[in-house]
C-alpha positions as CSV (number, residue, x, y, z in Angstrom):
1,X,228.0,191.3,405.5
2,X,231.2,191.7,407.4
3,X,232.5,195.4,406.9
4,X,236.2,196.7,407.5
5,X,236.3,200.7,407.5
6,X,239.7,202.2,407.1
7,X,238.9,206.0,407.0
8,X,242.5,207.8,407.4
9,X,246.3,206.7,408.0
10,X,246.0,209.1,410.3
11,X,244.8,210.8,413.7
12,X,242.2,213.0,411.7
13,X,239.0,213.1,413.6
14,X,236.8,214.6,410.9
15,X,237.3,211.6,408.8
16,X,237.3,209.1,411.4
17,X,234.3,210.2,413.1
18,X,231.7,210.3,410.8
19,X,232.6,206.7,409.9
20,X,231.3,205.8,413.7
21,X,228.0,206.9,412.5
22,X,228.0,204.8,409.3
23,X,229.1,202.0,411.4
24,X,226.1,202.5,413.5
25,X,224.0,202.7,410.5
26,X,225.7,199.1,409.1
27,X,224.7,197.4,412.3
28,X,221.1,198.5,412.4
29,X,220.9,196.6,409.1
30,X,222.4,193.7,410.7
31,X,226.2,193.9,409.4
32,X,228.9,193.1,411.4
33,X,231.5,196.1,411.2
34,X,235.0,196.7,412.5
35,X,237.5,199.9,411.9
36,X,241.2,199.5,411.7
37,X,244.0,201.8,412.2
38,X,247.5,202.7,413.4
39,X,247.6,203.1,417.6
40,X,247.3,206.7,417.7
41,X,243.5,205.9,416.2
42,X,242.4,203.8,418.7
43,X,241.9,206.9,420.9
44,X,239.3,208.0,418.4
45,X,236.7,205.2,418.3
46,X,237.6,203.7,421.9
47,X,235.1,205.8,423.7
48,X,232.1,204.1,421.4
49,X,233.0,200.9,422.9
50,X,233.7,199.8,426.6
51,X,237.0,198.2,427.1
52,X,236.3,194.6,427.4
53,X,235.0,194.4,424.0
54,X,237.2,196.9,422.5
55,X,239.5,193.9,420.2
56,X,236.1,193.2,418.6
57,X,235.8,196.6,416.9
58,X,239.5,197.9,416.6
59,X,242.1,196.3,415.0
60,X,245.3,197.6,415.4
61,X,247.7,197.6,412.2
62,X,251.4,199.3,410.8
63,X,252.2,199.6,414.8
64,X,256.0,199.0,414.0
65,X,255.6,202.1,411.2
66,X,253.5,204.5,413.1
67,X,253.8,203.7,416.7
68,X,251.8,205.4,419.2
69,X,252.4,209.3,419.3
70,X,253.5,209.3,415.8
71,X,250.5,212.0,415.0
72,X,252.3,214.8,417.5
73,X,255.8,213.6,416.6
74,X,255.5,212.5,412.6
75,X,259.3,212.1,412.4
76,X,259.4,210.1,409.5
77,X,260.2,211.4,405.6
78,X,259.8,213.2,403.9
79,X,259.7,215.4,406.2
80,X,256.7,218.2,406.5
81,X,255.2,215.7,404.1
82,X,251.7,215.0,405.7
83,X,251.1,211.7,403.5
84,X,254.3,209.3,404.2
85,X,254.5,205.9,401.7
86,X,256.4,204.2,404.3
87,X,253.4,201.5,404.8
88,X,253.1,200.9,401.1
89,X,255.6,198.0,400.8
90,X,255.2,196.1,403.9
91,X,250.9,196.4,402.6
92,X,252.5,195.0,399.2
93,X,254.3,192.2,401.0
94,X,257.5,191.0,399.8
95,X,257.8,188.0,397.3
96,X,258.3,184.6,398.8
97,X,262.0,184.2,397.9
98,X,261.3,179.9,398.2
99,X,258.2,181.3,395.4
100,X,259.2,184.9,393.2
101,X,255.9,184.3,391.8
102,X,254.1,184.6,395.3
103,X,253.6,187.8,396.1
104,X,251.2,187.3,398.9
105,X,252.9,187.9,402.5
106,X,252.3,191.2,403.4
107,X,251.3,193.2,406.7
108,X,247.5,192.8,406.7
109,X,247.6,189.3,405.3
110,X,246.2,188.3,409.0
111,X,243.0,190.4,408.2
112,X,242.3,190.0,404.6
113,X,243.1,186.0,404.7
114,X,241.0,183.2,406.5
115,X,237.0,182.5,407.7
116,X,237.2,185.7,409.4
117,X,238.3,188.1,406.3
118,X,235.9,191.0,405.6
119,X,233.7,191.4,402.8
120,X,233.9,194.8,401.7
121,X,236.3,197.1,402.9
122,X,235.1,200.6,403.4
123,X,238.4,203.6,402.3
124,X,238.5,206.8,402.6
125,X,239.4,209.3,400.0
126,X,243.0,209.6,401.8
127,X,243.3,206.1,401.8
128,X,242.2,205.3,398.5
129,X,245.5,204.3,397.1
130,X,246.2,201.5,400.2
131,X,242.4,200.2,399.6
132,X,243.4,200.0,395.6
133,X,246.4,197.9,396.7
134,X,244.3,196.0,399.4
135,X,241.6,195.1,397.0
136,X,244.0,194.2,394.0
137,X,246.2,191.8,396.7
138,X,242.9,190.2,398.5
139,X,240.4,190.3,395.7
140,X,238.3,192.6,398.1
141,X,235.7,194.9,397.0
142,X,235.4,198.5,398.5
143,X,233.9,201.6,398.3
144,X,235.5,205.3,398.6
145,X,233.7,207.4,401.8
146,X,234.8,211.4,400.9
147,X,234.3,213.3,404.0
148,X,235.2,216.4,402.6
149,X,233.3,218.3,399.4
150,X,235.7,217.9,396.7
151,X,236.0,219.3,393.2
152,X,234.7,216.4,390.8
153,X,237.7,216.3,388.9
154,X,239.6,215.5,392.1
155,X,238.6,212.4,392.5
156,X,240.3,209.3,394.5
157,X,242.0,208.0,390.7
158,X,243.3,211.0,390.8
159,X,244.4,211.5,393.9
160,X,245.6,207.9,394.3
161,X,247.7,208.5,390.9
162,X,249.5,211.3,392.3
163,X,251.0,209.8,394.7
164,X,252.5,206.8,392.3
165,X,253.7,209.6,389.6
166,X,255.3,211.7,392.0
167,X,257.5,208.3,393.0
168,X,260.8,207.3,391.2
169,X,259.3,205.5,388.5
170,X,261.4,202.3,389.4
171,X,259.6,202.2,393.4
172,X,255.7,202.6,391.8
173,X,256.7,199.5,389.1
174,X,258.2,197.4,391.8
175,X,254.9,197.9,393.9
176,X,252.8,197.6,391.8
177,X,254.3,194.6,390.8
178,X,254.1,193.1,394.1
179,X,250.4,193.5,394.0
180,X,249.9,192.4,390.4
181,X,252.4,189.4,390.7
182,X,255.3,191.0,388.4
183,X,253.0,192.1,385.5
184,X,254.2,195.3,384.5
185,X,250.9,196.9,384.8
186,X,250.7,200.5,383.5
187,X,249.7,203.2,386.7
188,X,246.6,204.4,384.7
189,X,245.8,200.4,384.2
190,X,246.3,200.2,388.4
191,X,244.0,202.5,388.9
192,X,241.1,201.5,387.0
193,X,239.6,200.3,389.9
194,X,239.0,203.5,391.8
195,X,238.0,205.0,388.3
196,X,235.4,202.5,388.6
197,X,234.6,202.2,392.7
198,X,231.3,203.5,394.3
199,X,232.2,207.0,396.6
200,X,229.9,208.1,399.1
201,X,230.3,212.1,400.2
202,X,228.6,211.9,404.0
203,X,226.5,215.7,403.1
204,X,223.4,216.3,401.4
205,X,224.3,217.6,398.2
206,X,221.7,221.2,399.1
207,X,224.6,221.8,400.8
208,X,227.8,222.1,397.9
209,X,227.3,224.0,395.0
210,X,225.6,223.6,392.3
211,X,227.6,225.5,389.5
212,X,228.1,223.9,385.9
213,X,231.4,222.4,386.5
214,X,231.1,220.8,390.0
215,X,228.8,217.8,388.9
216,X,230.1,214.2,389.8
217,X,229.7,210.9,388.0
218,X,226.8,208.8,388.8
219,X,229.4,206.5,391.1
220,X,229.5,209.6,393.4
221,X,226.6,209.9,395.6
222,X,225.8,212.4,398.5
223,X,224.3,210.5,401.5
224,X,223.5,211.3,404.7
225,X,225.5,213.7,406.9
226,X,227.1,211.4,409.5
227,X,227.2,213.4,412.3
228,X,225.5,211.8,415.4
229,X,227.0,208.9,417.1
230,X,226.3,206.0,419.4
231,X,227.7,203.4,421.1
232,X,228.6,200.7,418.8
233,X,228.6,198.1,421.3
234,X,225.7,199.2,423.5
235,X,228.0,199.5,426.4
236,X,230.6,201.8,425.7
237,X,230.1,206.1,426.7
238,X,230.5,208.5,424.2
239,X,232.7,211.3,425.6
240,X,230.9,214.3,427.2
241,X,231.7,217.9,428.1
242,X,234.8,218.5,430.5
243,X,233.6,218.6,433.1
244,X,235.4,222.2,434.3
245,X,233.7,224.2,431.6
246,X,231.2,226.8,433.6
247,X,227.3,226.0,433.2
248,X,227.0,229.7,434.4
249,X,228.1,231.2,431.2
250,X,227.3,231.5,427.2
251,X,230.2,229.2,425.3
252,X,232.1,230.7,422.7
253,X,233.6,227.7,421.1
254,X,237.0,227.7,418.6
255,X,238.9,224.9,416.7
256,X,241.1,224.8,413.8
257,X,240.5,221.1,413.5
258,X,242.5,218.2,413.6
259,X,244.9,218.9,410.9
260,X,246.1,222.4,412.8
261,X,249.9,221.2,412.4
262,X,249.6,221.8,408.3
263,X,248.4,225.2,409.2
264,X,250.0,226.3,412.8
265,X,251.1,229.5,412.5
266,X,247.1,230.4,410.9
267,X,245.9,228.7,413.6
268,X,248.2,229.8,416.4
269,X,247.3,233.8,415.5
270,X,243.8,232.6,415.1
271,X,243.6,231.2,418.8
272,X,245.7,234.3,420.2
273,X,243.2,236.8,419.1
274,X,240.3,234.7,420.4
275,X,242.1,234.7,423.9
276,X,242.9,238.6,423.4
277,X,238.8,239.1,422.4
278,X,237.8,238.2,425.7
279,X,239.4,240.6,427.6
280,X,237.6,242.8,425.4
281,X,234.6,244.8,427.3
282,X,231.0,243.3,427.3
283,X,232.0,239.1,427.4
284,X,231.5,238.9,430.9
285,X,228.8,236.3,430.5
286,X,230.9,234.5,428.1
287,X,233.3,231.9,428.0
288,X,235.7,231.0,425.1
289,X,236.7,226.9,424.9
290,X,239.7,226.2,422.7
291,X,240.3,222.9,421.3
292,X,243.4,223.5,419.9
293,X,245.6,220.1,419.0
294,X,247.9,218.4,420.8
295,X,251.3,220.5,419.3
296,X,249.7,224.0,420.5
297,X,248.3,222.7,423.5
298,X,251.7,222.2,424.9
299,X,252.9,225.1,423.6
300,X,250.4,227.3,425.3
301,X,250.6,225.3,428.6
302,X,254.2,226.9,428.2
303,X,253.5,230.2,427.3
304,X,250.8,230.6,429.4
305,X,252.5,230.1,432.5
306,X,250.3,226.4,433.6
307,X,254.0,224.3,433.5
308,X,255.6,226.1,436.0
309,X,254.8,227.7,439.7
310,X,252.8,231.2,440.4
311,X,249.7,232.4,438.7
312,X,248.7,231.0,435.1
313,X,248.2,234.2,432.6
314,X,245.4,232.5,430.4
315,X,242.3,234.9,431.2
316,X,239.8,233.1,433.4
317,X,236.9,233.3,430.9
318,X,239.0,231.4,428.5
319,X,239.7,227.2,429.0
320,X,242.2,225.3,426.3
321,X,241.9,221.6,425.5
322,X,243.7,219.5,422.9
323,X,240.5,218.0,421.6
324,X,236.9,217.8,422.7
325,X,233.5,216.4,421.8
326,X,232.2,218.9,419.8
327,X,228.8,217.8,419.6
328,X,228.7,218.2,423.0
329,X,230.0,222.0,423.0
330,X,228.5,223.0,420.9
331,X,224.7,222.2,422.3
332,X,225.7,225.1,424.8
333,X,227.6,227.3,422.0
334,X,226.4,230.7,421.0
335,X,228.7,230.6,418.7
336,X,231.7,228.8,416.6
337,X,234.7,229.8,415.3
338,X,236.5,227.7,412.9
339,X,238.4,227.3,410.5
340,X,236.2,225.7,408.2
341,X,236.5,221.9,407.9
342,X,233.3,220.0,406.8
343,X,233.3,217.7,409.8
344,X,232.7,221.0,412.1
345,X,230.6,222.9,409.6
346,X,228.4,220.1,410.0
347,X,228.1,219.6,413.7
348,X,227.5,223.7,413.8
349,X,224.7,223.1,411.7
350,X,222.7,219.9,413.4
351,X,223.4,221.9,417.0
352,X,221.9,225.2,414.9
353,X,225.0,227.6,416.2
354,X,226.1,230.5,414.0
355,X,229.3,230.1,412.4
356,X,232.3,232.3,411.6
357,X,234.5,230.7,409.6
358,X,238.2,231.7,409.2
359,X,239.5,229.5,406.5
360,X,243.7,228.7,407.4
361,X,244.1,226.2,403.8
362,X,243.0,223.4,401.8
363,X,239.2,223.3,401.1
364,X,238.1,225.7,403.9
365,X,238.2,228.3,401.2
366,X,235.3,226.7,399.3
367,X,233.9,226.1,402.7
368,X,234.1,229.5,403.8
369,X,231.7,229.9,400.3
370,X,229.5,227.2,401.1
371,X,229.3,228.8,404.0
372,X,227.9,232.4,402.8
373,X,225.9,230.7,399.8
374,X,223.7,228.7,402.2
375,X,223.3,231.9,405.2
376,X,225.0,230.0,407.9
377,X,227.1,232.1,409.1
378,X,230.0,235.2,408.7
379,X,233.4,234.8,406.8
380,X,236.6,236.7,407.6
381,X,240.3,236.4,406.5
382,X,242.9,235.6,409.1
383,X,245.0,238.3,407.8
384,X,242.7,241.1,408.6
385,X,241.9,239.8,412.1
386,X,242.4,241.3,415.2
387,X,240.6,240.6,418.8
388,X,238.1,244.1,418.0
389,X,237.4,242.1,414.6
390,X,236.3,238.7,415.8
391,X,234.1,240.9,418.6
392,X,232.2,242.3,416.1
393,X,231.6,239.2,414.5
394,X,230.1,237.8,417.7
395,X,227.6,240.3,417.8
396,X,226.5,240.2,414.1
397,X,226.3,236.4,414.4
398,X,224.6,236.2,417.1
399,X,221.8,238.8,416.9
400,X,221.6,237.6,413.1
401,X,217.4,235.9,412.5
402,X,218.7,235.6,409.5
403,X,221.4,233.4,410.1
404,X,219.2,231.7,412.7
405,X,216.6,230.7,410.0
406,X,219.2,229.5,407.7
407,X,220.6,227.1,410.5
408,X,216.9,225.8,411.5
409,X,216.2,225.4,407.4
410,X,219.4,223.4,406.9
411,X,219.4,221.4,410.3
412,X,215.7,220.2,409.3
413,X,217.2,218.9,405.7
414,X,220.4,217.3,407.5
415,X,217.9,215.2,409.7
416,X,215.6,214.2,407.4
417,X,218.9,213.1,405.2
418,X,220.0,211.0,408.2
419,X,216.5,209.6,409.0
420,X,217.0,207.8,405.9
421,X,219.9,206.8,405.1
422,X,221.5,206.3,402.1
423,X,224.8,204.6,402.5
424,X,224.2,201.2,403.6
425,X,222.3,200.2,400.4
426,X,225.0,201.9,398.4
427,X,227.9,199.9,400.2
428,X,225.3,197.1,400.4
429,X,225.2,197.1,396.3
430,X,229.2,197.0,395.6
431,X,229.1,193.5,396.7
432,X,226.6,192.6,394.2
């Protein structure tokens, strides 16, 4: 089985990542499997595979759209509009104007047509409405990966239908009829598909709650939590700690993920206080490692005084990076604080370090409940922070058995979960 996986538009590591470890998990069954993405992606699963073979895993797409550097710039519209349709036509194709019936040319035809195409593509939730129009254009089938805990009723139909109501009615019809060869094809007809696709959520389902109203259909399955990776081509090094973090000291580690742009100024008062907390008394055996996204990271280089001569006013117990592996931080880590994204909830967990969360939007909220349900950590608001605040909540997390029990119990269930996984025979299954 030849497998595409497609699992953003964009530069979002906690949904590209744990596709690495389902592609893994594919090719120990014997699958061939390949990602594809716009440039700024690349970055993302390059370190997984050395150089030389890199073509044979990556396959670079909507370059002339999204261009590399279009995740720190984003300067197309609608503008502060995270999700942009400009892909959704050239996807479509245009019609042949020698043919109006043929509506095949289109801007993946070079992947989805000829001996090489895959079998089964592989979307995720934020994708959902390109792999509809994939799959409706190609004849492929596909299954949803969620890598986020959503509501039930917000499910990829849903979410893919939102986007064609909220178009002028005209540009959905004429797309759709570019897939569906001019047939006039209702949107809730369109969608069927995803109504009816298989969805994989990478989380054991101990984890989400278990109230009345947040049970999913029988396409929906939890599978295994995706968090360890490897090198896909045997060759390639995953990244590693920088290499100027101290060994000498107890790591404090903070990140408000890879969507901090749709929250900035949440996230830059979150990092601020963190740097204030460790000139606080007592954290001289600590030392605080930001990753903090590419925007703020060049902010702070400004602020901080690192862009221009004399002495840089960061504290010295304090480093800032735009990204890092946080696997490998946080196997040193006393303790995280985040803002609550599943991706990181879940690495905290398999590397059993107490969490605080400090949700800035979106579903950190119901994370930051998740959170407290299961004993895993501390919550706190951003609006009530101040560096004294977060102190205390380094102390209470860390000298918490609680808390520490909670971790070991849930680690223990997410290994078992990934000693067995689920996913491939579910992906495996959509083909039948």
């Amino acid at each position: 089985m030849k497998v595409m996986i497609w699992p953003d538009i964009y530069k979002e590591q906690g949904h590209w990542l744990p596709c690495v470890n389902l592609a893994n998990s594919l090719m120990a069954a014997g699958h061939t499997v390949r990602f594809m993405g716009i440039p700024d992606c690349a970055s993302i699963v390059s370190p997984y595979v050395a150089p030389a073979n890199f073509n044979s895993y990556f396959t670079y797409i909507l370059g002339d759209i999204y261009p590399s550097g279009h995740t720190l710039e984003n300067k197309l519209e609608p503008i502060g509009q995270r999700w942009k349709p400009a892909h959704l036509f050239p996807i479509a194709g245009n019609p042949n104007p020698d043919n109006p019936a043929d509506f095949k040319a289109g801007a993946l035809d070079a992947i989805f047509t000829g001996p090489n195409k895959p079998d089964i593509l592989v979307g995720g939730y934020f994708t959902g409405l390109e792999t509809l129009i994939i799959s409706r254009k190609y004849g492929i089938p596909f299954v949803i990966i969620t890598t986020f805990l959503r509501h039930p009723s917000d499910d990829p139909a849903i979410h893919a239908k939102t986007k064609l109501v909220y178009m002028a009615r005209a540009v959905s019809q004429s797309l759709i009829d570019r897939v569906t060869n001019n047939s006039g094809m209702s949107i809730d007809e369109f969608i069927k598909p995803l109504e009816q696709a298989k969805e994989i959520i990478p989380c054991p389902r101990d984890f989400d709650f278990f109230d009345a109203d947040w049970v999913h259909g029988s396409l929906t399955q939890y599978v295994e939590p995706m968090i360890t990776r490897a090198s896909l081509d045997g060759v390639g090094v995953p990244p590693t700690n920088p290499p100027d973090i101290p060994t000498d000291k107890k790591i404090i580690y903070g990140t408000s993920g890879s969507q901090v742009q749709d929250y900035e100024g949440a996230a830059r008062a979150f990092f601020l206080n963190l740097i204030a907390m460790m000139k606080t008394q007592g954290l001289d055996q600590y030392h605080l490692v930001l990753a903090v996204g590419d925007k703020l990271y060049a902010q702070f280089q400004v602020e901080f005084g690192f862009d221009v001569g004399g002495t840089p006013t960061l504290p010295t117990n304090v480093h800032l990076f735009p990204w890092v592996s946080q696997l490998d931080i946080l196997s040193r880590a006393e303790v995280a604080y985040i803002h609550g994204g599943l991706a990181t909830i879940k690495e905290s967990i398999w590397e059993q370090v107490p969490i605080v969360i400090v949700p800035h939007g979106k579903d950190q909220f119901d994370n930051a409940m998740r959170i407290r349900r299961n004993g895993v950590g501390l919550v706190s608001e951003v609006a009530n922070l101040t560096p004294e605040d977060l102190r205390k909540l380094l102390t209470q997390a860390t000298a918490s058995h609680w808390i520490e029990r909670n971790l070991l119990k849930m680690k223990q269930l997410f290994a078992a979960k990934q000693a067995a996984p689920t996913s491939v025979g579910i992906i495996q299954s959509a083909l039948i």
